[in-house]
N, C-alpha and C positions, 0 to 999 in steps of 0.2 A: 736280825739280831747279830748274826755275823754276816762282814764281806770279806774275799777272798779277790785277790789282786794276781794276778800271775804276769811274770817277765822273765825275759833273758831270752827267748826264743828267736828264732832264726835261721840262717843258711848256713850248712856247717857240713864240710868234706867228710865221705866216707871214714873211716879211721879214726875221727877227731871229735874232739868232745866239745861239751855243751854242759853250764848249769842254768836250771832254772829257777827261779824263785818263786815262794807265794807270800803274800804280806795277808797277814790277818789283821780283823782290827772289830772293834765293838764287843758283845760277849765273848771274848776268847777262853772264858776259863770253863764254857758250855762243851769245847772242844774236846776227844779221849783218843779219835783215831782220825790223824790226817794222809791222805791216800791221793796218787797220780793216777787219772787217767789219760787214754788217749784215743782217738778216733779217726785213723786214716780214709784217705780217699775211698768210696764206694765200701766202707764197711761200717760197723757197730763199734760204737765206744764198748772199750776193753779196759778193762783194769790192768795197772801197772805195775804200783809197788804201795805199799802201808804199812805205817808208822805208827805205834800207840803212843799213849801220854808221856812215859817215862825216855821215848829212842829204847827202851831194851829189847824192842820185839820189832822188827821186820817180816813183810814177806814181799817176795814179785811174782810177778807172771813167768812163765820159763825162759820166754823168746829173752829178755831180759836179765837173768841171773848172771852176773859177771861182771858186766859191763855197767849198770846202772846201781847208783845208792842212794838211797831215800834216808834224808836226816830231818833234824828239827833244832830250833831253838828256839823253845819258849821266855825266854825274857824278850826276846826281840819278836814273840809272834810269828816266826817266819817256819819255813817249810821247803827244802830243799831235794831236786831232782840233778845228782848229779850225772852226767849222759856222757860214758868214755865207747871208745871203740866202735862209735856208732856206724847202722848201715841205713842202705835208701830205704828199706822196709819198715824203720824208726819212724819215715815222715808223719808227720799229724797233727793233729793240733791235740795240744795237750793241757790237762785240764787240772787244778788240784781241787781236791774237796775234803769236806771236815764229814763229823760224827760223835752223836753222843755217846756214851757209854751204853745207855739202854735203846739206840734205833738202832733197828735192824738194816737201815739202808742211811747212804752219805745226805743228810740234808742241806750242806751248803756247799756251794761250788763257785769256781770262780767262773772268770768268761771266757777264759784259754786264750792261748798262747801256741802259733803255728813253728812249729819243726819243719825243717827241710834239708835233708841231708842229699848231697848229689855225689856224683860215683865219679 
């Protein structure tokens, strides 16, 4: 019912930033809470940052606060990971995914989009 498209990733120096996008499309108005993950080398997808329906509610993971901002805009469907300051420990491939209002877990995900920050 929904796909989730993820872009903008790629090789990006220490200190330097990165945005990525996500394009939704098909049921988008099924959507409440859109969320970044990410999953480096030799570990577990982690959660990142998320967004509810209105942008008035953020949260991120710690490694993150500061440096990264999770936005939206729903006329355009999209879903935005902006990535400043970043370091090599950023690398990963990273992922967006949506969320009803009543599931308790993200039921659509894109196919991700590889990070790689170098020192």
């Amino acid at each position: 019912q929904v796909q989730l498209v993820e872009s903008g990733g790629g090789l990006v120096q220490a200190g330097g930033s990165l945005r990525l996008s996500c394009a939704a499309s098909g049921r988008t108005s099924s959507i409440y809470d859109m969320g970044w993950f990410r999953q480096a080398p030799g570990k577990e997808r982690e959660f990142v940052a998320v967004i509810n329906w209105s942008g008035s509610t953020t949260s991120y993971v710690d490694s993150v606060k500061g440096r990264f901002t999770i936005s939206r805009d729903n006329a355009k469907n999209m879903v935005y990971l902006q990535m400043n300051s970043v370091k090599p420990e950023d690398t990963a491939v990273y992922y967006c995914a949506g969320r009803s209002g009543w599931s308790p877990s993200y039921q659509y995900w894109g196919q991700g989009t590889q990070v790689t920050v170098s020192s």
